[in-house]
VEXDREN-2710 file (C-alpha; in Angstrom, 1 decimal):
% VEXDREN-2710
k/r/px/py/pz
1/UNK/0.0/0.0/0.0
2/UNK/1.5/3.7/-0.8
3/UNK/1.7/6.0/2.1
4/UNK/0.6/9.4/1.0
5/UNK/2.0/11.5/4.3
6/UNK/1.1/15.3/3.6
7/UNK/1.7/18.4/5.6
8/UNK/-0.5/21.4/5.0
9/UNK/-1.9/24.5/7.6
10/UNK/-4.2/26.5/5.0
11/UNK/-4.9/23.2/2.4
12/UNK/-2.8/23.6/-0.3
13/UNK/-0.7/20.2/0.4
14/UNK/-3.8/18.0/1.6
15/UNK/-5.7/19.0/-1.3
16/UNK/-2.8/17.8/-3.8
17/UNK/-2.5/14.8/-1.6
18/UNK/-6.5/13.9/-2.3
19/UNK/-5.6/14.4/-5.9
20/UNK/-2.6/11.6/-5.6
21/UNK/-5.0/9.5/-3.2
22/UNK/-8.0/9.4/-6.0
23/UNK/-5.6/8.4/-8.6
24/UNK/-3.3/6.1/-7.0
25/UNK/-5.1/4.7/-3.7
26/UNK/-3.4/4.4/-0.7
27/UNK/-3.6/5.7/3.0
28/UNK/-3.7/9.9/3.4
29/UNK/-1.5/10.6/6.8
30/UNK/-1.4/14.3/8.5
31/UNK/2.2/14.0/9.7
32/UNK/1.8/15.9/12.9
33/UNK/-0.6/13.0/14.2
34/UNK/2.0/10.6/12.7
35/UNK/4.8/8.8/15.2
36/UNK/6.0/5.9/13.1
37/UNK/8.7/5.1/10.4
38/UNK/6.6/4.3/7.5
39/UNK/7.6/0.8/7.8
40/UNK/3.9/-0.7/7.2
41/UNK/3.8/1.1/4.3
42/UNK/5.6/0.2/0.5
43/UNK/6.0/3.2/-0.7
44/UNK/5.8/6.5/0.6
45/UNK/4.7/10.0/-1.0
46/UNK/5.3/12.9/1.0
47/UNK/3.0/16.2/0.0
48/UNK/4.6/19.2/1.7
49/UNK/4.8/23.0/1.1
50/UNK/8.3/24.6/0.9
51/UNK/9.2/26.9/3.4
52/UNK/12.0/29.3/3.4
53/UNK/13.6/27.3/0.5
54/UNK/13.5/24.2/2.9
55/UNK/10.7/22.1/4.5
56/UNK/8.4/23.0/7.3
57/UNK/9.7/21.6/10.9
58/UNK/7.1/18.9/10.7
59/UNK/8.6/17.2/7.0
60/UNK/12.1/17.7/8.5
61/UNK/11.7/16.4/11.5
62/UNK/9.7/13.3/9.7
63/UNK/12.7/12.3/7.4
64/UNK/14.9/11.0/10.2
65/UNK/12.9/8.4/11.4
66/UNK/11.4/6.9/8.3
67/UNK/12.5/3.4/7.6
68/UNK/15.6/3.1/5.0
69/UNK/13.8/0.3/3.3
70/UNK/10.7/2.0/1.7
71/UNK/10.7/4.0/-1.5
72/UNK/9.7/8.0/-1.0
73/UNK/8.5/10.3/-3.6
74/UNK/8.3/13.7/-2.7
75/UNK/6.0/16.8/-4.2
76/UNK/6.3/20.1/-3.2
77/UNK/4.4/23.1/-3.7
78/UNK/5.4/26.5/-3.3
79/UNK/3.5/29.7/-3.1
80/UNK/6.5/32.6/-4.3
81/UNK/10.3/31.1/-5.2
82/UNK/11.4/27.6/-5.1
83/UNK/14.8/29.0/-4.1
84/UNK/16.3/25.6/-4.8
85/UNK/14.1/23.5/-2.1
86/UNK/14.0/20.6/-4.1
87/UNK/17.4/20.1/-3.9
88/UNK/17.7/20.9/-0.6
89/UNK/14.9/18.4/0.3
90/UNK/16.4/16.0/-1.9
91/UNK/19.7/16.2/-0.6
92/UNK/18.5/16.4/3.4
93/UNK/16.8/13.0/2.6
94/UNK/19.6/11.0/1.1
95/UNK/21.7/11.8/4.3
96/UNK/18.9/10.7/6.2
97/UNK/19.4/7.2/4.5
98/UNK/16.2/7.1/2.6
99/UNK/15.7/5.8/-0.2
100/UNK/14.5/8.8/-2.4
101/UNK/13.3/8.4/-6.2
102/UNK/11.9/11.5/-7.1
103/UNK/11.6/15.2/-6.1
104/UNK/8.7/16.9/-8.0
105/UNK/7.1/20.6/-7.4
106/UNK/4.1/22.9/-8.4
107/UNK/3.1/26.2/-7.6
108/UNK/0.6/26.9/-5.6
109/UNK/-1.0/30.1/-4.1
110/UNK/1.0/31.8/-1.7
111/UNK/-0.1/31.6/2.0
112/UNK/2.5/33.6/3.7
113/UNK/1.3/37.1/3.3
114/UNK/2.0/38.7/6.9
115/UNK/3.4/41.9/5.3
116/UNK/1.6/41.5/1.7
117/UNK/-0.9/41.0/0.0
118/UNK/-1.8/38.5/-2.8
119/UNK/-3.8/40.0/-5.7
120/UNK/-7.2/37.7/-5.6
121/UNK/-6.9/37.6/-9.6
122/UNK/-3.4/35.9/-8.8
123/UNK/-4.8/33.5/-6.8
124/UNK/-7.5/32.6/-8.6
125/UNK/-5.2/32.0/-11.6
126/UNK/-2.8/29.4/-9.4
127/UNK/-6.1/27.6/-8.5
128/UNK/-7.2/27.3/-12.1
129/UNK/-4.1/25.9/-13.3
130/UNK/-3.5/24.0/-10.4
131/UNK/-5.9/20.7/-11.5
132/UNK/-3.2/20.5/-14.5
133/UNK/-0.1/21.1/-12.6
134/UNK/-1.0/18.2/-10.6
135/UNK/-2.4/15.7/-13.4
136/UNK/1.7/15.7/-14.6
137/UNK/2.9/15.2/-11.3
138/UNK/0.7/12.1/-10.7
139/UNK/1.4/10.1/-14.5
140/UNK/5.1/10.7/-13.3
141/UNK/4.0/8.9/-10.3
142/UNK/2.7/6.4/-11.8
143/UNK/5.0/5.2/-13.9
144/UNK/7.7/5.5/-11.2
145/UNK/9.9/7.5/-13.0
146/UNK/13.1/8.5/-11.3
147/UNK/13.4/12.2/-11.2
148/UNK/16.1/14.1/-9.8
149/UNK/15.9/17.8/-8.6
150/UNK/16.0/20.4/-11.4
151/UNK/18.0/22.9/-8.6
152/UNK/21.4/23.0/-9.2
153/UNK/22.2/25.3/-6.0
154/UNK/20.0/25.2/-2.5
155/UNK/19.8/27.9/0.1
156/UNK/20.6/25.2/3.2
157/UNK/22.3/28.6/5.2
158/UNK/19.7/31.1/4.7
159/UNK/17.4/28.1/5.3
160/UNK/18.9/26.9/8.5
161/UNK/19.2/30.6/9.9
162/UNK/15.2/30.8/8.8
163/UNK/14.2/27.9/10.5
164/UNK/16.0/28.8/13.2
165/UNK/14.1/31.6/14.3
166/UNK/10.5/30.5/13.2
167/UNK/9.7/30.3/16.9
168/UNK/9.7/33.9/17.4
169/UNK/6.7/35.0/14.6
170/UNK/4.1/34.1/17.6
171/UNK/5.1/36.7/19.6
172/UNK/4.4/38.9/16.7
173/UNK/1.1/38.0/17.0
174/UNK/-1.7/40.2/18.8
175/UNK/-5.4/39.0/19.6
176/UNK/-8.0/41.3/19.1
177/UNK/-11.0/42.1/21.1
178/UNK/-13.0/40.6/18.0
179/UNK/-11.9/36.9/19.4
180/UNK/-14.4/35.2/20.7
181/UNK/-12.5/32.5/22.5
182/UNK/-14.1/29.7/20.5
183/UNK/-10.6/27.9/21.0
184/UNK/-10.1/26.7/17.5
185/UNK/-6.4/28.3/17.4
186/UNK/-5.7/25.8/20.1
187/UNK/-7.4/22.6/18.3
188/UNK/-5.4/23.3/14.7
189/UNK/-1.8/24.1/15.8
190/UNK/0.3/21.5/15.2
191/UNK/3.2/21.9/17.5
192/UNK/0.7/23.0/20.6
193/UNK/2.4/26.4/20.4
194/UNK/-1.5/28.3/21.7
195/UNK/-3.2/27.6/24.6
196/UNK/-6.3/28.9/26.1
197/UNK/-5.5/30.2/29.6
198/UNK/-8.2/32.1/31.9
199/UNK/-10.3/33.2/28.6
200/UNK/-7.5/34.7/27.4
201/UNK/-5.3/33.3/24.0
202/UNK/-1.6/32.5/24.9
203/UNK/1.2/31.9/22.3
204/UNK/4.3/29.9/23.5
205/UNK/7.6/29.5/22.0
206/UNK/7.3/26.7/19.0
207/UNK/5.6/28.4/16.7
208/UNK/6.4/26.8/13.7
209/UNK/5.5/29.5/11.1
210/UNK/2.5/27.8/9.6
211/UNK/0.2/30.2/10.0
212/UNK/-2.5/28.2/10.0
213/UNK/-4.4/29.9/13.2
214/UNK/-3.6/33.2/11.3
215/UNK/-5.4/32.0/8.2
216/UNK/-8.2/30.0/10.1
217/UNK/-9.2/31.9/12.8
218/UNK/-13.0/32.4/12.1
219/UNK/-13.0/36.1/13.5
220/UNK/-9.7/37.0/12.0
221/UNK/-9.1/38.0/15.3
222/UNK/-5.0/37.4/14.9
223/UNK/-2.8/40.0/13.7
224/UNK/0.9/40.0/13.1
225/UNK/2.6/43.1/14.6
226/UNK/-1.0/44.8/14.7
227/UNK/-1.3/44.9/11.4
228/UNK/-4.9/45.5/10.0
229/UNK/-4.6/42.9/7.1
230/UNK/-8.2/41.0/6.5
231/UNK/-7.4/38.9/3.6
232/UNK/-6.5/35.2/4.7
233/UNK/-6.3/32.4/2.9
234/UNK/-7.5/28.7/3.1
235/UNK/-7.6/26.5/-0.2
236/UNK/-11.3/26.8/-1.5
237/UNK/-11.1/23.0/-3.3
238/UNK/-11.0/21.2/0.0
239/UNK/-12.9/21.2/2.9
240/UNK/-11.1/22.6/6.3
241/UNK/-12.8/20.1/8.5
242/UNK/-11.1/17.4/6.1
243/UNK/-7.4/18.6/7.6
244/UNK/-5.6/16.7/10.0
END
């Protein structure tokens, strides 16, 4: 059975992973909720968004302890510039041991807009050609090909130095008086970074720079650095309740 292991805070990843899942079969995994190697599994497909020309925390942290045995295919989607992440990603998991046949990627709307704003015509556009972006990637799928990065260079330093400091952007955040305490922040985040303490919304210290309270919060009762941004995102082709 395939694996299809997908990370994703605004739907972007779990709605290419649906796409691979209706064409291939196999068993959709939210890799936060996820604490094995892959092992059960005889070939894996991991569906993650590029962040900082690297992977999000949850993808990196996930190649070290997947078992050396099973075949991975990766996808990535990326929202502004690639900057090289598939070589990066493609590199990280061959010293990781794993057996990695193919790096493919596709552009998808752009979901980290703290300090800008992405025209809705340019959004709508990436959806529309999204369907097609992700037919290719699956026929490569399925006829296994072995595809190496087309990224000659990678970013790994300004990646590393990113990554490093992801766990500040939380307390960038402010809570408005437009929260209604509903406590979905808390529910989503995936590295329990927000907690709900005397009615009041409290950010910790892993923030992991999904954004995916930002994004989903129902009031849009989140801002970063008090800004009064109201566009948010959240992939309008899947179903929020479907994530995780």
């Amino acid at each position: 059975m395939i694996g299809i292991f997908y990370f994703s805070s605004t739907g972007n990843s779990l709605y290419i992973a649906k796409q691979i899942k209706s064409e291939l079969s196999g068993e959709m995994i939210y890799i936060p909720k996820y604490d094995g190697d892959g092992a059960e599994f005889g070939r894996l497909i991991v569906v993650s968004p590029v962040y900082s020309w690297g992977l999000p925390k949850h993808t990196y942290d996930l190649f070290p302890r997947l078992s050396k045995k099973v075949r991975l295919d990766l996808v990535l989607n990326y929202g502004g510039m690639l900057g090289g992440a598939d070589r990066f990603a493609y590199e990280y998991a061959k010293a990781c041991g794993l057996k990695i046949m193919s790096v493919q990627c596709l552009k998808m709307p752009e979901n980290y807009t703290l300090s800008f704003t992405v025209p809705e015509f340019y959004l709508k556009s990436t959806l529309n050609k999204a369907p097609k972006r992700i037919a290719k990637v699956i026929e490569k799928l399925k006829i296994s090909s072995v595809l190496q990065p087309k990224s000659k260079k990678m970013r790994s330093e300004k990646y590393e130095d990113n990554k490093s400091k992801w766990h500040l952007i939380a307390s960038d955040f402010t809570i408005t008086q437009s929260c209604v305490r509903c406590g979905k922040c808390v529910s989503i985040c995936p590295s329990g970074n927000i907690r709900m303490e005397e009615g009041r919304i409290r950010f910790l210290d892993q923030c992991v720079a999904c954004l995916g309270c930002y994004h989903r919060c129902p009031e849009k009762a989140i801002r970063y650095r008090n800004k009064t941004k109201s566009d948010r995102y959240f992939n309008p082709l899947v179903d929020e309740s479907e994530l995780g």
